[in-house]
mmCIF file of the N, C-alpha and C atoms, coordinates in Angstrom:
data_MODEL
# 
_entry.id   MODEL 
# 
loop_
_atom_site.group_PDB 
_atom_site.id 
_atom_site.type_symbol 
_atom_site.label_atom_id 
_atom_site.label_alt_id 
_atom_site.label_comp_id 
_atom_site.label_asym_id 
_atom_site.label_entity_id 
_atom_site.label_seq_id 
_atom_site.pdbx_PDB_ins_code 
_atom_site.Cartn_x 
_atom_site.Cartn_y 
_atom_site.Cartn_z 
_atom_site.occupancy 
_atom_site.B_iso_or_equiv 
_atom_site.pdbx_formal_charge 
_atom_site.auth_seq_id 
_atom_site.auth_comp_id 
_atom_site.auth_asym_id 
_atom_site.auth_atom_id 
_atom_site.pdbx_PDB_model_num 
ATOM 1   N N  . UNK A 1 1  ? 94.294  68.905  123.357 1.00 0.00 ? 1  UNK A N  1 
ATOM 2   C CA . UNK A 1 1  ? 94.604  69.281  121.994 1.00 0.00 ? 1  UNK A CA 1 
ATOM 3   C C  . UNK A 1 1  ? 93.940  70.629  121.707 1.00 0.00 ? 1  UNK A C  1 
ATOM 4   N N  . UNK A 1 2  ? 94.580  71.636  120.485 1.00 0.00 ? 2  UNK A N  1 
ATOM 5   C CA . UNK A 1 2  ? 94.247  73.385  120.393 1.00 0.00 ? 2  UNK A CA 1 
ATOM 6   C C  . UNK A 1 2  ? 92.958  72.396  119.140 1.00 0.00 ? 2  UNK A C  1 
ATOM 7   N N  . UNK A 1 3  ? 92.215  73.336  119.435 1.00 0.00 ? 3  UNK A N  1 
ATOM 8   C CA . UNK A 1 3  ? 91.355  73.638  118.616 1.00 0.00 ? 3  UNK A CA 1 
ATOM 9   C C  . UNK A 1 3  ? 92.001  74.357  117.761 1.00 0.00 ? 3  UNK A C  1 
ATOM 10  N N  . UNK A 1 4  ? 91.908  73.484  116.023 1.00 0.00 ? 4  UNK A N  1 
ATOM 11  C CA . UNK A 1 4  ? 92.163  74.310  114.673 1.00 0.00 ? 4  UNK A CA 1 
ATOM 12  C C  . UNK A 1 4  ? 91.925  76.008  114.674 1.00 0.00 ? 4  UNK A C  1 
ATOM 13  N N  . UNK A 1 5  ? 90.635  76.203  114.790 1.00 0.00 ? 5  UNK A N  1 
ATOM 14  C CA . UNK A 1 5  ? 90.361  77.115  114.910 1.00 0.00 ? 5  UNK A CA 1 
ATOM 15  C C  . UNK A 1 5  ? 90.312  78.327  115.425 1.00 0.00 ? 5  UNK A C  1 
ATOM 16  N N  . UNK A 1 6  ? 90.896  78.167  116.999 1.00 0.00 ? 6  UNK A N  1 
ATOM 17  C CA . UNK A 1 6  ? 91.122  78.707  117.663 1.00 0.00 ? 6  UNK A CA 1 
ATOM 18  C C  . UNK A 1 6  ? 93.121  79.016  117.491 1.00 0.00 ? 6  UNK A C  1 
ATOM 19  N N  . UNK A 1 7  ? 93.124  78.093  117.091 1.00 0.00 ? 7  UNK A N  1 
ATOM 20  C CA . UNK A 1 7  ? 94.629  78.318  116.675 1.00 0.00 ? 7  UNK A CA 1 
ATOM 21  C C  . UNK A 1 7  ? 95.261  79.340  115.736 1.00 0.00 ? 7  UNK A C  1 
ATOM 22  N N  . UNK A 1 8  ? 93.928  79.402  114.591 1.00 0.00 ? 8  UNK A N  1 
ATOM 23  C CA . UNK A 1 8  ? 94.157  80.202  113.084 1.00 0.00 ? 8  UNK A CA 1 
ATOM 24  C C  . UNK A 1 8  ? 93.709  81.788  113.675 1.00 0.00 ? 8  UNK A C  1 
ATOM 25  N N  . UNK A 1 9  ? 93.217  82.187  114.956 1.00 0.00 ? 9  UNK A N  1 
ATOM 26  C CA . UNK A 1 9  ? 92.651  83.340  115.101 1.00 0.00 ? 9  UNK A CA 1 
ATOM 27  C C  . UNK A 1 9  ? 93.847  84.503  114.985 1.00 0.00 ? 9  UNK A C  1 
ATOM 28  N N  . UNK A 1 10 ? 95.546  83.983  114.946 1.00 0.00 ? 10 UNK A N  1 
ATOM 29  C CA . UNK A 1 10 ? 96.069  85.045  115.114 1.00 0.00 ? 10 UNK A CA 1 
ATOM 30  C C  . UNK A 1 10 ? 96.829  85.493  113.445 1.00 0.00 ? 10 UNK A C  1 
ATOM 31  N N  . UNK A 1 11 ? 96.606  83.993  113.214 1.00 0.00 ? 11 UNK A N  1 
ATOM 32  C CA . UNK A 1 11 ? 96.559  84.473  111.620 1.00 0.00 ? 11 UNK A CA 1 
ATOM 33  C C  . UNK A 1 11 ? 95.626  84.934  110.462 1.00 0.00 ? 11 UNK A C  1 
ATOM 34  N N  . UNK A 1 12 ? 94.281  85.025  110.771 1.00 0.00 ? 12 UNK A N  1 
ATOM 35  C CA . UNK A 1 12 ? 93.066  85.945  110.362 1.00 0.00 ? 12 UNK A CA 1 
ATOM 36  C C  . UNK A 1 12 ? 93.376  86.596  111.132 1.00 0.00 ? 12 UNK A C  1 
ATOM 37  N N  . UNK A 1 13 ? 93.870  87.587  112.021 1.00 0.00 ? 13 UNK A N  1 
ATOM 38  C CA . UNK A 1 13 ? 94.169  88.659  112.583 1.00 0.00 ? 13 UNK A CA 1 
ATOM 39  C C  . UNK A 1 13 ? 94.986  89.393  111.633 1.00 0.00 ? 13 UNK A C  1 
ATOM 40  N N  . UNK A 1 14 ? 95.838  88.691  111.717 1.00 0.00 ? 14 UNK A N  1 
ATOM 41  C CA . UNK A 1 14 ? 97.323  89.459  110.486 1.00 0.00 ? 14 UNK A CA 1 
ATOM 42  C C  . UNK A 1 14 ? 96.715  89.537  109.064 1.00 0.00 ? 14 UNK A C  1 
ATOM 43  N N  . UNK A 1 15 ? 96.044  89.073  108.957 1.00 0.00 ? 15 UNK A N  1 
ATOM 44  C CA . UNK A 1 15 ? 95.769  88.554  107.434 1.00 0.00 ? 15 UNK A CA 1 
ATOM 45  C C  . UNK A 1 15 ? 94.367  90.243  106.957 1.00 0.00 ? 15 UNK A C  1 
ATOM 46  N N  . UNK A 1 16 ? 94.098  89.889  108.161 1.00 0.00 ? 16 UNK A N  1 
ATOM 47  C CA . UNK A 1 16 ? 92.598  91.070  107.809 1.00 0.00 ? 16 UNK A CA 1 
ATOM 48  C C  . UNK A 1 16 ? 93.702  92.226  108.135 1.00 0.00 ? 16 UNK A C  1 
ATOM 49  N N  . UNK A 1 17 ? 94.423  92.625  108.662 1.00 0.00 ? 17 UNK A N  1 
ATOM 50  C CA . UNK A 1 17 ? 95.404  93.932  108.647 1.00 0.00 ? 17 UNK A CA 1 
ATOM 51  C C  . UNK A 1 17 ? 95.915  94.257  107.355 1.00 0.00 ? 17 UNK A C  1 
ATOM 52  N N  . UNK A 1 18 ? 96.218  93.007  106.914 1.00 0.00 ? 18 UNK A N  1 
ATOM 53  C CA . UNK A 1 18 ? 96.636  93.163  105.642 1.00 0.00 ? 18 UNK A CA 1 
ATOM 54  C C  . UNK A 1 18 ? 95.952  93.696  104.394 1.00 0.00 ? 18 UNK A C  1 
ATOM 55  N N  . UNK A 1 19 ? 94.868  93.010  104.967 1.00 0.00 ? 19 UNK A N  1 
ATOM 56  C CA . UNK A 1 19 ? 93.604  93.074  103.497 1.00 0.00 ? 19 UNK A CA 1 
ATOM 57  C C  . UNK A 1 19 ? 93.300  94.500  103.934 1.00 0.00 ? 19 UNK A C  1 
ATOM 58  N N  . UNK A 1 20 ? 93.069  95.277  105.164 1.00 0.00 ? 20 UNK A N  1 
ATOM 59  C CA . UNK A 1 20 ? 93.142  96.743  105.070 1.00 0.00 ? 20 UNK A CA 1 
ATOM 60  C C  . UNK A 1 20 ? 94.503  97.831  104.687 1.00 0.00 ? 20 UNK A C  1 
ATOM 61  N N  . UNK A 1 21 ? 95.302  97.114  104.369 1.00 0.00 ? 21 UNK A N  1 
ATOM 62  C CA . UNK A 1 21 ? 96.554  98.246  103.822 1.00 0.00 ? 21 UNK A CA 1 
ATOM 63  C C  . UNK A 1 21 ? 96.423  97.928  102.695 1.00 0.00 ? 21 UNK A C  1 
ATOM 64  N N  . UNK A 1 22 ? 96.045  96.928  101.567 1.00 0.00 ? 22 UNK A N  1 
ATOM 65  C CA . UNK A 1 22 ? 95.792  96.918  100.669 1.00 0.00 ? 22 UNK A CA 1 
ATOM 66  C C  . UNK A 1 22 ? 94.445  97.423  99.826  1.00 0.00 ? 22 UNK A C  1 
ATOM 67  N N  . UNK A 1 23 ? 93.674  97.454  100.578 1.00 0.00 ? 23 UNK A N  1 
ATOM 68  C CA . UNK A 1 23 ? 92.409  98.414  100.525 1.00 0.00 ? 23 UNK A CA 1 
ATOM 69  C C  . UNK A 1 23 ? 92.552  99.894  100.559 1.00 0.00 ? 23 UNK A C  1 
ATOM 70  N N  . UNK A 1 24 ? 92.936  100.410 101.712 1.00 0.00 ? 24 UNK A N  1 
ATOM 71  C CA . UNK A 1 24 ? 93.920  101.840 101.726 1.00 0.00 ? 24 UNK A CA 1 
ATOM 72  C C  . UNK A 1 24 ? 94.431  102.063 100.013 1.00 0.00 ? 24 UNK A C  1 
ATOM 73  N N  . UNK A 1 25 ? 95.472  100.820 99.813  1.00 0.00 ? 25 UNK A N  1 
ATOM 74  C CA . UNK A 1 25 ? 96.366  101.663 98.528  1.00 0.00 ? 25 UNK A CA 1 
ATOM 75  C C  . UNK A 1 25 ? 95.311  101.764 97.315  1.00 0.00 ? 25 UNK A C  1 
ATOM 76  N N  . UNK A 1 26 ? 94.661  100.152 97.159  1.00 0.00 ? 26 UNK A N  1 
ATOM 77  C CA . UNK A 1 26 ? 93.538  100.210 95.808  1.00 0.00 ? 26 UNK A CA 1 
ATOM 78  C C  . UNK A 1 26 ? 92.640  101.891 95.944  1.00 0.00 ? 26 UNK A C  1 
ATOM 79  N N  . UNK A 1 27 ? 92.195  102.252 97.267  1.00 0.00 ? 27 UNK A N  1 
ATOM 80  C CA . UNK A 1 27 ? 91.501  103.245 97.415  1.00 0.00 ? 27 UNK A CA 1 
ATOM 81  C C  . UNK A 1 27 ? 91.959  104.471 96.882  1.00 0.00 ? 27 UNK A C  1 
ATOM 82  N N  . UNK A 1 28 ? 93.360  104.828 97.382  1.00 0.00 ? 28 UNK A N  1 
ATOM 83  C CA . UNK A 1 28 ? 94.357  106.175 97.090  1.00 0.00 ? 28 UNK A CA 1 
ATOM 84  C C  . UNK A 1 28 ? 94.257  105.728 95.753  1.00 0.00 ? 28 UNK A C  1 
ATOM 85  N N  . UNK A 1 29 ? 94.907  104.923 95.125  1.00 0.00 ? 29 UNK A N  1 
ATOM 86  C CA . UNK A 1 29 ? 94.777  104.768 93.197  1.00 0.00 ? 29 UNK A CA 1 
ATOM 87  C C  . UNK A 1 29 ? 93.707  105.183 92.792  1.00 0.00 ? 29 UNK A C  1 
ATOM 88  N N  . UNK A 1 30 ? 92.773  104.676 93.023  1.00 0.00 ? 30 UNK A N  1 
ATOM 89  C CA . UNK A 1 30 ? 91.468  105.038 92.522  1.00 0.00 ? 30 UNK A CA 1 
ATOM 90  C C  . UNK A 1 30 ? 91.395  106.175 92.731  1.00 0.00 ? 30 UNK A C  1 
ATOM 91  N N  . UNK A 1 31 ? 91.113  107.060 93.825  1.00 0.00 ? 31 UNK A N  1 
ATOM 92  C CA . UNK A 1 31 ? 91.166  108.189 93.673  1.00 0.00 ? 31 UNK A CA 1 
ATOM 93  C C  . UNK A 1 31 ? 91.929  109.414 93.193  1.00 0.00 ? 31 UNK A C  1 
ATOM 94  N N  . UNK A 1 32 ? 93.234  109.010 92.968  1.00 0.00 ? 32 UNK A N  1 
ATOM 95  C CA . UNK A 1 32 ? 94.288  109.742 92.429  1.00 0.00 ? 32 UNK A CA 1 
ATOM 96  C C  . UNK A 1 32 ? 93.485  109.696 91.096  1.00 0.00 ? 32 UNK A C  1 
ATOM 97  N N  . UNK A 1 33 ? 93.247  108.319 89.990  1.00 0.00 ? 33 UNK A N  1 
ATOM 98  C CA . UNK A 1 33 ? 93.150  108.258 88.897  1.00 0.00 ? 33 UNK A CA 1 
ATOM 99  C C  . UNK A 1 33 ? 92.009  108.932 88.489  1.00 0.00 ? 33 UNK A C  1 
ATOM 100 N N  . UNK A 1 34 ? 91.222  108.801 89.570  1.00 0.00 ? 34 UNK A N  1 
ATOM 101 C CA . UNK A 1 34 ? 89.634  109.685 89.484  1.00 0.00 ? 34 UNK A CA 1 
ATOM 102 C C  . UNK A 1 34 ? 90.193  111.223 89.195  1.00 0.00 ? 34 UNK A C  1 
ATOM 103 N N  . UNK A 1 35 ? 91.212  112.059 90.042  1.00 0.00 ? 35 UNK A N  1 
ATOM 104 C CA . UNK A 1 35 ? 91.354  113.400 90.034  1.00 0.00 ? 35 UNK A CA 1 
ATOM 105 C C  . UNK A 1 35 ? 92.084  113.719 88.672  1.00 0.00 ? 35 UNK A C  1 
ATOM 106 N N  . UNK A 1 36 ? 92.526  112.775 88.151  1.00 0.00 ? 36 UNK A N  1 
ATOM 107 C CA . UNK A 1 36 ? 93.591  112.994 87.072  1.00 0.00 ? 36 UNK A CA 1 
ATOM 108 C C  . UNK A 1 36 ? 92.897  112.655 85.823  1.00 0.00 ? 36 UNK A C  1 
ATOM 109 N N  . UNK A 1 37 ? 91.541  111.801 85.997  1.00 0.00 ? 37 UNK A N  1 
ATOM 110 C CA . UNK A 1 37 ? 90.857  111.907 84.637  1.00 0.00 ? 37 UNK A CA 1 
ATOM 111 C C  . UNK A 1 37 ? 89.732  112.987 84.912  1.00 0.00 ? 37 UNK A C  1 
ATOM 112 N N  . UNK A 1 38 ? 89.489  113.584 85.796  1.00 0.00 ? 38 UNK A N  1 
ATOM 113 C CA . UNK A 1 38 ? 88.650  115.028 85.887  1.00 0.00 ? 38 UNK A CA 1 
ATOM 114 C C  . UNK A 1 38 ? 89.195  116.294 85.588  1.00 0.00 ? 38 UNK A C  1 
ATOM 115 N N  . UNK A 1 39 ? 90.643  116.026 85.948  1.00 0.00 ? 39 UNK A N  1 
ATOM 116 C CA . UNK A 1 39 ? 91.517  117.004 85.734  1.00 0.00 ? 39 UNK A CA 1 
ATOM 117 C C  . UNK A 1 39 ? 91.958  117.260 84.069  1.00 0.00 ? 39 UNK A C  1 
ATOM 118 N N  . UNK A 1 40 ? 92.311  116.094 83.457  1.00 0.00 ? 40 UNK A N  1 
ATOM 119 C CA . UNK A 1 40 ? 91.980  116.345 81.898  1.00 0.00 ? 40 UNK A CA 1 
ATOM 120 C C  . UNK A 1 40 ? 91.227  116.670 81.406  1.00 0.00 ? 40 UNK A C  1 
ATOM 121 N N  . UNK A 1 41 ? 89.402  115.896 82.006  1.00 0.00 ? 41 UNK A N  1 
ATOM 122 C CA . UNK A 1 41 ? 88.769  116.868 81.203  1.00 0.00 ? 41 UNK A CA 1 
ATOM 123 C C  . UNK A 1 41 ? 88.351  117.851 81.026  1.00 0.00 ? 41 UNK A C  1 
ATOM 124 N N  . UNK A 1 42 ? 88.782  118.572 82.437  1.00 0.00 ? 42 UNK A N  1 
ATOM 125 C CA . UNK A 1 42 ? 87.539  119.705 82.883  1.00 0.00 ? 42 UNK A CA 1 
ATOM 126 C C  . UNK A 1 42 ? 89.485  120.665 81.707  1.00 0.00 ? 42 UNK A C  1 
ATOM 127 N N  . UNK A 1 43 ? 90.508  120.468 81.897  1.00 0.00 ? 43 UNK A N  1 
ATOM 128 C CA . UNK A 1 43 ? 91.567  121.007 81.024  1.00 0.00 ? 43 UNK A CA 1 
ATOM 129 C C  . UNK A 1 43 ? 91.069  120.939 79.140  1.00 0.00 ? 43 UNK A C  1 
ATOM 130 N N  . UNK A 1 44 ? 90.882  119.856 79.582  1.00 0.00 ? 44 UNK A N  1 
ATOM 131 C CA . UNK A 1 44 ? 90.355  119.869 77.820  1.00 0.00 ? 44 UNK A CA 1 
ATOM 132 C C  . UNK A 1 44 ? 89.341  120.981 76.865  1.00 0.00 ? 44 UNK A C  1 
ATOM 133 N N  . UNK A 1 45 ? 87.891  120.843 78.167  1.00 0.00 ? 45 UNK A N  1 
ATOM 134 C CA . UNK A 1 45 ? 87.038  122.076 78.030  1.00 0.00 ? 45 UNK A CA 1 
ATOM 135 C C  . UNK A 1 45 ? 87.311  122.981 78.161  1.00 0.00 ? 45 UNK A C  1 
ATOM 136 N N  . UNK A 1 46 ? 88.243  123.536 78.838  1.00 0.00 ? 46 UNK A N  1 
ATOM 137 C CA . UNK A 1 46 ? 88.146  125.182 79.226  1.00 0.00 ? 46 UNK A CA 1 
ATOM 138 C C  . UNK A 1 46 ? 90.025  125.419 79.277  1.00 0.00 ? 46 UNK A C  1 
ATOM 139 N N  . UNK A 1 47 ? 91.114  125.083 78.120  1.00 0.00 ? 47 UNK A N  1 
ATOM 140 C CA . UNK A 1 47 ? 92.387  125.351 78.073  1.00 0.00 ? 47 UNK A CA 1 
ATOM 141 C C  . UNK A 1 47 ? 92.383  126.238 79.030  1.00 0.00 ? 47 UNK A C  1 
ATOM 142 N N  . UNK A 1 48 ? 92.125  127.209 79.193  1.00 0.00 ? 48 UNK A N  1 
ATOM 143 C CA . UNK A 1 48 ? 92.554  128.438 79.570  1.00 0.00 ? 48 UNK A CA 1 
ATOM 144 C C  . UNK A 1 48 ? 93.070  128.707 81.202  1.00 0.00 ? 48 UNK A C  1 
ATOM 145 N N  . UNK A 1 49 ? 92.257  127.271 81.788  1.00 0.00 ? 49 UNK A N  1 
ATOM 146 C CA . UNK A 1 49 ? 91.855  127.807 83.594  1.00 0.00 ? 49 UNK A CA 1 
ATOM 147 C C  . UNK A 1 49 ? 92.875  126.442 83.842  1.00 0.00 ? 49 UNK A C  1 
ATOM 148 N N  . UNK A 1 50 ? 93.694  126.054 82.887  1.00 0.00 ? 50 UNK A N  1 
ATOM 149 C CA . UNK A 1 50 ? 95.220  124.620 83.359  1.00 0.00 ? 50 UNK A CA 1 
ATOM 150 C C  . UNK A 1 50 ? 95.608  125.261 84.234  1.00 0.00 ? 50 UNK A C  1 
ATOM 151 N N  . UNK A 1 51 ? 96.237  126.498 84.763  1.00 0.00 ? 51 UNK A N  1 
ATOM 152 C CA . UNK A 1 51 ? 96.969  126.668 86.405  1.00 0.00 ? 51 UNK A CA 1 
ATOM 153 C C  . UNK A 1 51 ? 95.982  126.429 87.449  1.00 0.00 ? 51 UNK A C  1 
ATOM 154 N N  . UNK A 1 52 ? 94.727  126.750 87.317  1.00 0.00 ? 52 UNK A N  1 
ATOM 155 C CA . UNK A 1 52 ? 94.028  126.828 88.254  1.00 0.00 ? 52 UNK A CA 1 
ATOM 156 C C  . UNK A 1 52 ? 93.208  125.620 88.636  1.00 0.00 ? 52 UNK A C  1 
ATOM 157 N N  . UNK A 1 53 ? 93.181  124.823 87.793  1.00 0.00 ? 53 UNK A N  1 
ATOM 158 C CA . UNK A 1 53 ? 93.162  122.871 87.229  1.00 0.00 ? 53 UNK A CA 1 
ATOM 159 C C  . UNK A 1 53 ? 93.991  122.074 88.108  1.00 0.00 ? 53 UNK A C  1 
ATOM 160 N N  . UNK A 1 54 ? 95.438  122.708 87.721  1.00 0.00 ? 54 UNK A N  1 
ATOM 161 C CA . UNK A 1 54 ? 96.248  121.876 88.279  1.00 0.00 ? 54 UNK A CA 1 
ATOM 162 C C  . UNK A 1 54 ? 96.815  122.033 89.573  1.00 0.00 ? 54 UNK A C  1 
ATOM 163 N N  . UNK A 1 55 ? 96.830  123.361 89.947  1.00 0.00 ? 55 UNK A N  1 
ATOM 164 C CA . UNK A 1 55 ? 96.922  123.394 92.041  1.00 0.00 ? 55 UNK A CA 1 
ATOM 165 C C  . UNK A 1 55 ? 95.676  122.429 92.424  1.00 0.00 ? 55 UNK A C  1 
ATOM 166 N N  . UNK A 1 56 ? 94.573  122.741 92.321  1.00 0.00 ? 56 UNK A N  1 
ATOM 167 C CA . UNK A 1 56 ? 93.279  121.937 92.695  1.00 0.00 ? 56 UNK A CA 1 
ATOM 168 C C  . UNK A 1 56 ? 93.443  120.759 92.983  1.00 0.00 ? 56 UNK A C  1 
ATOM 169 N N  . UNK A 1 57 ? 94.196  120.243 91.606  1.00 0.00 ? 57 UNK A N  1 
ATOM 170 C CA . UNK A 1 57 ? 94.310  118.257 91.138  1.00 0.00 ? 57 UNK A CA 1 
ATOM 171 C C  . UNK A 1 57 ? 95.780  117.902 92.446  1.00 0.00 ? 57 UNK A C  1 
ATOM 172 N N  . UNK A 1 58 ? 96.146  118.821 92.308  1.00 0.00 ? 58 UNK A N  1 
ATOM 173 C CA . UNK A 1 58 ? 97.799  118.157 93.450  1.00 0.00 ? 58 UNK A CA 1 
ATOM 174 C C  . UNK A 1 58 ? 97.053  118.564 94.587  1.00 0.00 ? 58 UNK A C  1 
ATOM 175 N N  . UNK A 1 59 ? 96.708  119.793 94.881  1.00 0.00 ? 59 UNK A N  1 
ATOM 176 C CA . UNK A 1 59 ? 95.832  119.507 96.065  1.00 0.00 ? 59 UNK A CA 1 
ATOM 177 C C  . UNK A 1 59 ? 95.326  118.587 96.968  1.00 0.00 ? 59 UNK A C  1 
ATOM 178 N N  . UNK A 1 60 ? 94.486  118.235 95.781  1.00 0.00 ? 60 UNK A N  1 
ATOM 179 C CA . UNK A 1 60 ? 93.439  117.328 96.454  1.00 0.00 ? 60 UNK A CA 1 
ATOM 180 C C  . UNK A 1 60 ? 93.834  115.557 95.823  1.00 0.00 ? 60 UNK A C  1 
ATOM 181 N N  . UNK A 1 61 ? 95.228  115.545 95.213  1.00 0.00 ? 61 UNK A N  1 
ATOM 182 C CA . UNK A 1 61 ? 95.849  114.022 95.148  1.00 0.00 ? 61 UNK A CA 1 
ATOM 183 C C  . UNK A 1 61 ? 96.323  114.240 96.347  1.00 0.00 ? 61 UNK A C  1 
ATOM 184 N N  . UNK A 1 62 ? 97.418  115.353 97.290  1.00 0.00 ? 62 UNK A N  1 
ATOM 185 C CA . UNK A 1 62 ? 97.772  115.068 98.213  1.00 0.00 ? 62 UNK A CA 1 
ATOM 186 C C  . UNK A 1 62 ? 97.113  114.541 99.208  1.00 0.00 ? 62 UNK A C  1 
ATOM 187 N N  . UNK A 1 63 ? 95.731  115.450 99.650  1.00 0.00 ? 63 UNK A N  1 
ATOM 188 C CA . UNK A 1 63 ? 95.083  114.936 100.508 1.00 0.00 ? 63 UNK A CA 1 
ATOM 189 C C  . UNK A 1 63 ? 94.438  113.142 100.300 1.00 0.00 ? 63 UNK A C  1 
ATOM 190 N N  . UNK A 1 64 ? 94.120  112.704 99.432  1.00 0.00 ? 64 UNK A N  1 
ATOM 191 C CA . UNK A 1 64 ? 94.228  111.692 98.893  1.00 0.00 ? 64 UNK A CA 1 
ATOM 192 C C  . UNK A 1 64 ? 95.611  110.471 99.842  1.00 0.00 ? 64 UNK A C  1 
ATOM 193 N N  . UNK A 1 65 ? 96.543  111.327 99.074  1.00 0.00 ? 65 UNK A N  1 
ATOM 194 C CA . UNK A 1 65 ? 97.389  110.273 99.896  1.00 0.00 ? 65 UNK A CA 1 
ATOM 195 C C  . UNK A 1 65 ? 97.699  110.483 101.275 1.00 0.00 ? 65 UNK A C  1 
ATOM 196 N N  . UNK A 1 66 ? 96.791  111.609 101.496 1.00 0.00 ? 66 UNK A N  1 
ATOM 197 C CA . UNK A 1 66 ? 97.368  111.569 103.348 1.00 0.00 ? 66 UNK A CA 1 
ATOM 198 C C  . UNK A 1 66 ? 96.456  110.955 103.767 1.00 0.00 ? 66 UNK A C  1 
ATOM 199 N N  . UNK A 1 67 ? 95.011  110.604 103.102 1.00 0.00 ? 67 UNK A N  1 
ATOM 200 C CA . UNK A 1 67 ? 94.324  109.527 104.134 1.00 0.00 ? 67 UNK A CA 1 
ATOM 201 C C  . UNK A 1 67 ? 94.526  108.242 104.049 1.00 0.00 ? 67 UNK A C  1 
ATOM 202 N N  . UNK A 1 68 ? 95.129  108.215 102.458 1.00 0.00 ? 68 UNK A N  1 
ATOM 203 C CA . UNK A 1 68 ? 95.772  106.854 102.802 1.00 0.00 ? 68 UNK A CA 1 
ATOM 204 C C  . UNK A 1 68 ? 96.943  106.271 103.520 1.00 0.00 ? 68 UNK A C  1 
ATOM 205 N N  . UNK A 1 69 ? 97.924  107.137 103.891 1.00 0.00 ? 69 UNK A N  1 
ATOM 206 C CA . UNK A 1 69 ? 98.972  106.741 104.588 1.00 0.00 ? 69 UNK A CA 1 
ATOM 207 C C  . UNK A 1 69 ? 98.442  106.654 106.105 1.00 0.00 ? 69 UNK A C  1 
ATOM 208 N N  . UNK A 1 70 ? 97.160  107.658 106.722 1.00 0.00 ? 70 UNK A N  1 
ATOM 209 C CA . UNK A 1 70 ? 96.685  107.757 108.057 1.00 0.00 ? 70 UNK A CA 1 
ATOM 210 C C  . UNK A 1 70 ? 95.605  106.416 108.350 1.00 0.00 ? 70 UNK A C  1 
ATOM 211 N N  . UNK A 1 71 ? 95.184  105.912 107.010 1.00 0.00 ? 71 UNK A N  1 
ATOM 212 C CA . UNK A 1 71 ? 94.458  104.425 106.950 1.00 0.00 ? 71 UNK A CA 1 
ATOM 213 C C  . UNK A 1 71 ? 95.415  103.597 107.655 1.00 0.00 ? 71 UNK A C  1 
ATOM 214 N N  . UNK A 1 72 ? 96.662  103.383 107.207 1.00 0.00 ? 72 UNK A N  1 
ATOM 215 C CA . UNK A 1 72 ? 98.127  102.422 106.764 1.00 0.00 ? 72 UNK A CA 1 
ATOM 216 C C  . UNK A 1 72 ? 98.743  102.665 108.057 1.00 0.00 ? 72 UNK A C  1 
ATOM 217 N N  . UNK A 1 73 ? 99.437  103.754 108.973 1.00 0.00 ? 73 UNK A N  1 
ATOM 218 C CA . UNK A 1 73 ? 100.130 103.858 110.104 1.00 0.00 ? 73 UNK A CA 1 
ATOM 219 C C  . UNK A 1 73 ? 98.623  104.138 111.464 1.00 0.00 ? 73 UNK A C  1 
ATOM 220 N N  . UNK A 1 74 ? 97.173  104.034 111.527 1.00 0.00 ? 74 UNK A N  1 
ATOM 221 C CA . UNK A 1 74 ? 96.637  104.124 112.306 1.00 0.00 ? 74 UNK A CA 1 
ATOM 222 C C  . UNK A 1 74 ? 96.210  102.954 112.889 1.00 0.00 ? 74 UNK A C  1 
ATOM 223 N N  . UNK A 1 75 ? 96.738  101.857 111.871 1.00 0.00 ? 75 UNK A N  1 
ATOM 224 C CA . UNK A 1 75 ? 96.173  100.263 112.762 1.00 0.00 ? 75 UNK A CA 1 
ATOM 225 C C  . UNK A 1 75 ? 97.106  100.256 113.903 1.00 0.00 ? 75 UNK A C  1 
# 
């Protein structure tokens, strides 16, 4: 007879893959939302420097989502 346990190892396998692509996305959100409430305020203080605000903020959301997609296709 399989040992229970030894049986469940390939489904805690799949399961922890999972819990890291979902970690990946919570991560990219968070950080997107992080750049986009820095990005208002530092816009709020200083109107004047919004072009130079907002290359910065897409910038650095892109890179954002490129480590999360390189989290997501590197397992």
């Amino acid at each position: 007879m399989i040992d229970p346990i030894i049986a469940s190892i390939p489904m805690l396998a799949e399961l922890t893959g999972n819990i890291g692509y979902g970690l990946a996305a919570i991560g990219a959100g968070i950080g997107i939302g992080l750049i986009g409430l820095k990005a208002a305020e530092a816009t709020g203080r200083n109107p004047s420097a919004f072009s130079n605000i907002l290359v910065i903020a897409i910038v650095l959301a892109a890179l954002v989502e490129g480590v999360a997609l390189i989290a997501i296709f590197v397992k």
